[in-house]
C-alpha positions in Angstrom: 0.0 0.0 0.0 2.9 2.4 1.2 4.3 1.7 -1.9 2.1 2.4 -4.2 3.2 6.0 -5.9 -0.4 7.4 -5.8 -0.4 6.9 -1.7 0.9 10.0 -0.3 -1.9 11.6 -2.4 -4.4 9.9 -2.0 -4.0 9.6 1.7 -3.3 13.6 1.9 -6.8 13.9 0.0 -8.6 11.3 2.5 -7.8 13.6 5.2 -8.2 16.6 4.1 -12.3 15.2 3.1 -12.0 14.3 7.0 -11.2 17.2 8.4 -13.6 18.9 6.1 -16.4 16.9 7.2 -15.3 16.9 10.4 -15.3 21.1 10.0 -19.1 21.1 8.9 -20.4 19.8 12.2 -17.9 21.7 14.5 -19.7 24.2 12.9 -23.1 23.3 12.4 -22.8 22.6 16.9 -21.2 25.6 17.7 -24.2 27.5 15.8 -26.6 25.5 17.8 -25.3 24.8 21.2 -21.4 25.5 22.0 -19.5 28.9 22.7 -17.0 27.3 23.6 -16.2 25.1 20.4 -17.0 28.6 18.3 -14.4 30.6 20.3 -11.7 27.8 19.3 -13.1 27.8 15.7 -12.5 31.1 15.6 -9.0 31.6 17.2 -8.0 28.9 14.4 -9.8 30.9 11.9 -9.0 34.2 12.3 -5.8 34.3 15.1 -5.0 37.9 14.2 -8.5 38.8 15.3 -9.2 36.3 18.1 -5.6 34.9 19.5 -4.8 35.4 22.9 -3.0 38.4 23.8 0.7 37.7 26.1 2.6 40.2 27.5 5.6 39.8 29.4 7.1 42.4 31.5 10.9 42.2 32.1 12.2 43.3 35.4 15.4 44.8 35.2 15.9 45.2 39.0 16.5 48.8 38.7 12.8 49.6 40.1 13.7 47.5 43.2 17.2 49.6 43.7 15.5 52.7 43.6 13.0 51.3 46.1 15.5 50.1 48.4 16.9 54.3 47.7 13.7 56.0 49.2 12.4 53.4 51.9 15.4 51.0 53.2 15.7 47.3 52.4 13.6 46.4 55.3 10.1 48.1 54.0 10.7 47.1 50.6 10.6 43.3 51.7 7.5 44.2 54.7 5.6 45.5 51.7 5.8 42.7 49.3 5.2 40.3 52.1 1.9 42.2 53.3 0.8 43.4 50.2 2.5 41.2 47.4 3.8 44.0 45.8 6.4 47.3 47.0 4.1 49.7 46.3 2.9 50.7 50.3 2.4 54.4 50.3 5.2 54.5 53.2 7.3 58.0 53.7 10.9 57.8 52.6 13.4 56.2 55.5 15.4 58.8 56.4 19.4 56.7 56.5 
């Protein structure tokens, strides 16, 4: 069978029908009964339109220096720890 020349073809065009039948009811539910299988019809469709946005944020360290600069090592680490984050509204330490 593998070695028959018209194979790959043939085979190529056998799944190709597949997934194009397989297509015509993802659609035909999603238009009756499933968001969810429209949203990842879509997103395959159309991913410039409906892909998922990621944004990473590098952290340089520099913002944790300056921190360190205007409230002292030890209210930088009390306000991630209470708050999860440096950002405590806390006067400058005075060194």
């Amino acid at each position: 069978m593998k070695s028959d020349p018209l194979y790959p073809a043939e085979f190529a065009e056998a799944c190709e029908l597949g997934t194009q039948n397989m297509e015509r009811i993802a659609v035909e539910r999603a238009n009756r009964k499933s968001d969810l299988l429209m949203i990842f019809m879509l997103k395959a469709r159309r991913p410039e339109v409906y892909r998922e946005l990621r944004q990473e944020h590098h952290h340089t360290g520099e913002i944790g220096a300056i921190f360190d600069g205007l409230y002292g090592p030890a209210a930088a680490l009390e306000a991630v720890s209470t708050n999860g984050h440096a950002g405590n509204g806390r006067e400058p330490a005075h060194r």
